[in-house]
C-alpha positions as CSV (number, residue, x, y, z in Angstrom):
1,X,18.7,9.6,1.8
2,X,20.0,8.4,-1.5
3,X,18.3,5.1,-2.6
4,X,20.9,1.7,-2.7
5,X,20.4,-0.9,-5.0
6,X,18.6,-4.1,-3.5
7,X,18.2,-7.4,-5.6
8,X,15.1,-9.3,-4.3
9,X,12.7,-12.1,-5.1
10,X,14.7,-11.4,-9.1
11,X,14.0,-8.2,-8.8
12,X,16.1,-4.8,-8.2
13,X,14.5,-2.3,-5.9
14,X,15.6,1.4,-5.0
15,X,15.2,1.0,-1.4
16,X,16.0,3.7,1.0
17,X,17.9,2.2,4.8
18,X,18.1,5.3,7.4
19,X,18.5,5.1,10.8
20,X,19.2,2.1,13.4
21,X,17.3,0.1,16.0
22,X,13.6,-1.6,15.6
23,X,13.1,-1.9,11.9
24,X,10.2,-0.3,10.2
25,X,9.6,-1.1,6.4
26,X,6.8,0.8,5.3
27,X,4.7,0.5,1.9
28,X,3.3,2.5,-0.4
29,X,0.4,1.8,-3.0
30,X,-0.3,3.4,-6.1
31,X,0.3,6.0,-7.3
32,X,3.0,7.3,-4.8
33,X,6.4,5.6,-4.1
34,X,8.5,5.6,-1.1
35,X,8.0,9.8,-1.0
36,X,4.9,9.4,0.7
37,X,6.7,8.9,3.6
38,X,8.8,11.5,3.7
39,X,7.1,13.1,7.1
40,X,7.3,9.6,9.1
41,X,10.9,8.6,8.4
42,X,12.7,11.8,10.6
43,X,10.3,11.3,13.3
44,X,11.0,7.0,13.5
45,X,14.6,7.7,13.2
46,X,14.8,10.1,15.9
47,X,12.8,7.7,18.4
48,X,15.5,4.7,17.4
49,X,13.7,3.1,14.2
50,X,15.5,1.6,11.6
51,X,13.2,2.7,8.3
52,X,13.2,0.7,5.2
53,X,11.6,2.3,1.9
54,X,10.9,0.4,-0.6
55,X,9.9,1.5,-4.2
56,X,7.1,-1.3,-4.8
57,X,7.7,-3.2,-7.9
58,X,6.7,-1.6,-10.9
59,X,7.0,2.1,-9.4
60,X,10.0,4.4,-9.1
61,X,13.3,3.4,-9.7
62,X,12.1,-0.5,-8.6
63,X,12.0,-3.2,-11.7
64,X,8.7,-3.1,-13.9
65,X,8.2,-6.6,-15.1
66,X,5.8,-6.2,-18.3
67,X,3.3,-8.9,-17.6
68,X,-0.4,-8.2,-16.0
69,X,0.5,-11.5,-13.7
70,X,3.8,-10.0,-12.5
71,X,1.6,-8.0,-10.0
72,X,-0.1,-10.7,-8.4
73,X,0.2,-10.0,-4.4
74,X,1.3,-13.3,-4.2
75,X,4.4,-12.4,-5.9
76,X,5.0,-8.9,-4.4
77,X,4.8,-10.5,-0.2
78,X,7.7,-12.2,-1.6
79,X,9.4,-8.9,-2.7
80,X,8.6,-7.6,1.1
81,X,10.5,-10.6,2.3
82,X,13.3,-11.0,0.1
83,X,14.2,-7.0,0.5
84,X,14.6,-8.0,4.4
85,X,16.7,-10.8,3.8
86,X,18.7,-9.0,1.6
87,X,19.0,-6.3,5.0
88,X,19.7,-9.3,7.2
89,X,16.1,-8.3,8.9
90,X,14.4,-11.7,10.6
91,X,11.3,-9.4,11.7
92,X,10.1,-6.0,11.7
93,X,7.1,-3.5,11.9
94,X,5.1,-3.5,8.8
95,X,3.2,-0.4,7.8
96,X,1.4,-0.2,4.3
97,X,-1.0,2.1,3.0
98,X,-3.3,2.0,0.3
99,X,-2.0,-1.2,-1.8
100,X,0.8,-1.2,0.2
101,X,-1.4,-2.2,3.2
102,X,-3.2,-5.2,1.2
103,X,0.4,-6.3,1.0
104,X,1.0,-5.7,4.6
105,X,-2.0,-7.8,5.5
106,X,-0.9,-10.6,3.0
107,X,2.8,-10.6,4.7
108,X,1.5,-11.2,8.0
109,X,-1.1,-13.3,6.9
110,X,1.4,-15.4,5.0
111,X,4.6,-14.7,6.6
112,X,3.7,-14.3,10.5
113,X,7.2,-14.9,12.0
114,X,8.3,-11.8,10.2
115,X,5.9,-9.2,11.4
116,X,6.1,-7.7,14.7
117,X,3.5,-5.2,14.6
118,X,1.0,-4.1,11.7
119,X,-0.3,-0.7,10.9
120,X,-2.5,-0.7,8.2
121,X,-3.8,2.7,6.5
122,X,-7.1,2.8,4.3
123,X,-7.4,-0.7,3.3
124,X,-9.0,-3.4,5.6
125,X,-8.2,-6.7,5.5
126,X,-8.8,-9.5,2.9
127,X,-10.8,-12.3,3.3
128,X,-13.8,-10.9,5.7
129,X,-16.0,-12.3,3.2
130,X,-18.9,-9.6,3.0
131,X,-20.3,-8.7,0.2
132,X,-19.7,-5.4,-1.6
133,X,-21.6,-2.4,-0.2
134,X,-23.3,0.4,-2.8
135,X,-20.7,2.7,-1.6
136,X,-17.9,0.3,-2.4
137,X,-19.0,0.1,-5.6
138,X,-19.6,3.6,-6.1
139,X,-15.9,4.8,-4.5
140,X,-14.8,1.9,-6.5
141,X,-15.7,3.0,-10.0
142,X,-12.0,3.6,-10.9
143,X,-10.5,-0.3,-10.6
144,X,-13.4,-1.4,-13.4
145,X,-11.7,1.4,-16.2
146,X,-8.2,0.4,-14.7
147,X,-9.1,-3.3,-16.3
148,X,-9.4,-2.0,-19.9
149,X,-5.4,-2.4,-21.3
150,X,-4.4,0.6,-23.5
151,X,-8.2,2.3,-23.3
152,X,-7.6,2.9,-19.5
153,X,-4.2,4.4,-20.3
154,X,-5.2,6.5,-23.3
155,X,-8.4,8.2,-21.4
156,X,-5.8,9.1,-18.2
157,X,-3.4,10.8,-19.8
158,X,-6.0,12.4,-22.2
159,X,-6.5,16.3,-22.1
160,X,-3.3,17.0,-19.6
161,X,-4.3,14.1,-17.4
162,X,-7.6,15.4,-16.9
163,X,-9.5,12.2,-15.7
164,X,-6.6,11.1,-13.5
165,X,-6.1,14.3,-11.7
166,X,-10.3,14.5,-11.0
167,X,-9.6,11.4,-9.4
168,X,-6.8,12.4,-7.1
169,X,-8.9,14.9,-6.0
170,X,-7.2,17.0,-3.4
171,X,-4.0,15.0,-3.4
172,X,-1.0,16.8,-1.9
173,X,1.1,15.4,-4.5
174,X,-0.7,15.6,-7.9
175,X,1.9,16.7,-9.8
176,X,4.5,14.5,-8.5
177,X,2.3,11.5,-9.5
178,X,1.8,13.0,-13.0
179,X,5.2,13.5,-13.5
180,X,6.4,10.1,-12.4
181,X,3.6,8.0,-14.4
182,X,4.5,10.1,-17.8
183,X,8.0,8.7,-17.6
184,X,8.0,5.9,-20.4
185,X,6.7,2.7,-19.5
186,X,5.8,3.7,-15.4
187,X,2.0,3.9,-16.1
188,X,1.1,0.6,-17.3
189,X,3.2,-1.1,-14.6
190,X,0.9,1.1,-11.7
191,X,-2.5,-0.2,-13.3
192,X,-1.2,-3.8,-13.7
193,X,-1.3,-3.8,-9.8
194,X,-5.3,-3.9,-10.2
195,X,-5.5,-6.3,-13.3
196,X,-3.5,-8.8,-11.3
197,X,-5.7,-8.5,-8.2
198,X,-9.2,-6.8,-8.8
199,X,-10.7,-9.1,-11.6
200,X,-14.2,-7.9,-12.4
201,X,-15.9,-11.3,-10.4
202,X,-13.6,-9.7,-7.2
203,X,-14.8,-6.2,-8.3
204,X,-18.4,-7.2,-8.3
205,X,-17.8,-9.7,-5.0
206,X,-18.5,-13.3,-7.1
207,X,-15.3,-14.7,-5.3
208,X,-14.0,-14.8,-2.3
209,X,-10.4,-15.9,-3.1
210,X,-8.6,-18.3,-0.9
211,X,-9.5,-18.0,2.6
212,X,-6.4,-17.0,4.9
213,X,-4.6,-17.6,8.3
214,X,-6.1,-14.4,10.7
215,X,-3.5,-11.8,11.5
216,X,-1.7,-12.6,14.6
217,X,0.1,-9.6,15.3
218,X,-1.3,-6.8,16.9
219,X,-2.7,-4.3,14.9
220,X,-3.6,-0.9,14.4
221,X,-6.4,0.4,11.3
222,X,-6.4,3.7,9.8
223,X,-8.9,5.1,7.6
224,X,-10.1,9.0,7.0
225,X,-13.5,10.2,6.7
226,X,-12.3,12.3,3.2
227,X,-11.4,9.1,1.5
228,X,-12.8,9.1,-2.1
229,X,-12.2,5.6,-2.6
230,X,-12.3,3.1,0.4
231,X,-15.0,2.7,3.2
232,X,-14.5,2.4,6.6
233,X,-16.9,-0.4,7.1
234,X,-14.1,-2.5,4.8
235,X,-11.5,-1.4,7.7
236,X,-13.5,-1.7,10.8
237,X,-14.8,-5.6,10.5
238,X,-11.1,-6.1,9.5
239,X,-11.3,-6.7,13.1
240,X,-12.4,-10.0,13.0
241,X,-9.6,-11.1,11.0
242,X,-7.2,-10.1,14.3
243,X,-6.2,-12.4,16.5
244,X,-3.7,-9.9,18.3
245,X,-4.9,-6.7,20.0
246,X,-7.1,-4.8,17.2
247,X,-6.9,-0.9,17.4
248,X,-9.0,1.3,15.9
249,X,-8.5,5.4,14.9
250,X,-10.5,7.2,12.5
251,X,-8.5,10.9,10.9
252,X,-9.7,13.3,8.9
253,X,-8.5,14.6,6.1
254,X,-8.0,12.7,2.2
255,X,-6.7,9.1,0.9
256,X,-2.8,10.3,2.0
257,X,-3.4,10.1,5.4
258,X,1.0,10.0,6.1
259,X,1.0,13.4,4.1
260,X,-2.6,15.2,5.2
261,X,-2.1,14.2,9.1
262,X,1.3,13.2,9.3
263,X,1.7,15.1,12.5
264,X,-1.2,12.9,14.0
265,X,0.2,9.5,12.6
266,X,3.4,10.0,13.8
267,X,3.2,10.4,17.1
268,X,0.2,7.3,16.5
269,X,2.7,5.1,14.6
270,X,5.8,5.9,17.7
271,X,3.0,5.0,20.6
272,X,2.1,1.9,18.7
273,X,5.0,0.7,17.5
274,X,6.7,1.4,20.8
């Protein structure tokens, strides 16, 4: 479905509305847009789910604000919320994956009375306060060269995007991501996410950032024993951030769990979410 033009928190996003009933928005992270969920959308709308796709600020066909502190969460919950106003939503399922699930924790976190239920895919929850594990930091080795502006950029698109596609690994959609980020001006904007929100004292665990409200919804945690770049000890004591029922599920497969196992996740997502 076509994308329609939304203007949110002043901000236009490509946003894509399909189907009727319960409404779903779903988030992506970086580097994918609102094509990652291409599998989930059919199946939701068949089963009577409104979907709402968002291209996250600073990807796609969404604005991409040129300052590092444009891309503080902070600012993007708002985006979340302002897109569902703009669709005359009052609440709504929230799924996110990858950065789009540190948003979805933030939005129910911040903004309880508009989440109904929460699925959250890779990333675990802020604010458990543990420190850094060795195989944090080592899966994490790519957030300290996103932090270098301009050196960062230069060395990824270096020799046919050599480094960046070594750190996609096995990613279904490597080519698409390549693509999109060489448009002018889309790769800076996709990096900015982490120099907003992943200083190096965060990186390297020296600060614990504000301490927030615990998630009352109920929620369901994703991660996938192929991930190159999150643990799931980060997603598993997630749980005590919960106050709603907690559900588990481990996959297998990469990082794009809605594109390795979509078959898997969406009968998951239609039993939870029902």
């Amino acid at each position: 479905m076509e994308p329609e033009l939304i203007e949110a928190n002043g901000l236009q996003f490509h946003v894509r509305d399909e189907g009727s009933g319960r409404p779903v928005i779903l988030l992506h992270g970086f580097p994918d847009t609102g094509d990652l969920w291409r599998h989930q959308v059919p199946e939701l709308v068949k089963h009577g789910f409104r979907t709402i796709l968002p291209d996250m600020r600073g990807r796609g066909r969404s604005s991409k604000p040129p300052n590092v502190l444009d891309y503080r969460l902070s600012a993007i919950v708002r985006d979340v919320t302002g897109i569902l106003d703009a669709l005359g939503i009052e609440r709504a399922h929230v799924v996110g994956h990858d950065w789009g699930a540190a948003v979805a924790w933030l939005v129910a976190a911040l903004a309880p009375e508009r989440v109904d239920r929460l699925v959250v895919i890779s990333v675990g929850a802020p604010g458990t306060g543990a420190k850094p594990t060795l195989e944090e930091f080592q899966k994490g080795w790519y957030r300290l060269l996103f932090l270098f502006e301009g050196t960062a950029e230069e060395l990824i698109q270096r020799d046919d995007w050599y480094l960046f596609r070594l750190f996609l690994g096995d990613a279904k959609d490597a080519d698409a991501y390549v693509q999109t980020l060489s448009e002018p001006g889309a790769l800076t904007p996709g990096l900015n996410w982490y120099r907003a929100n992943l200083p190096i004292q965060t990186i390297l665990g020296r600060t614990g950032g504000p301490q927030l409200p615990t998630i009352k919804s109920d929620t369901l945690g994703i991660w996938s024993t192929g991930d190159l770049y999150l643990t799931e000890e980060a997603m598993t004591r997630s749980a005590q951030r919960v106050e709603g029922h907690w559900r588990y599920e481990r996959f297998a497969g990469s990082h794009w769990v809605p594109l390795d196992e979509a078959d898997r996740l969406n009968q998951l997502l239609l039993e939870f979410l029902s």
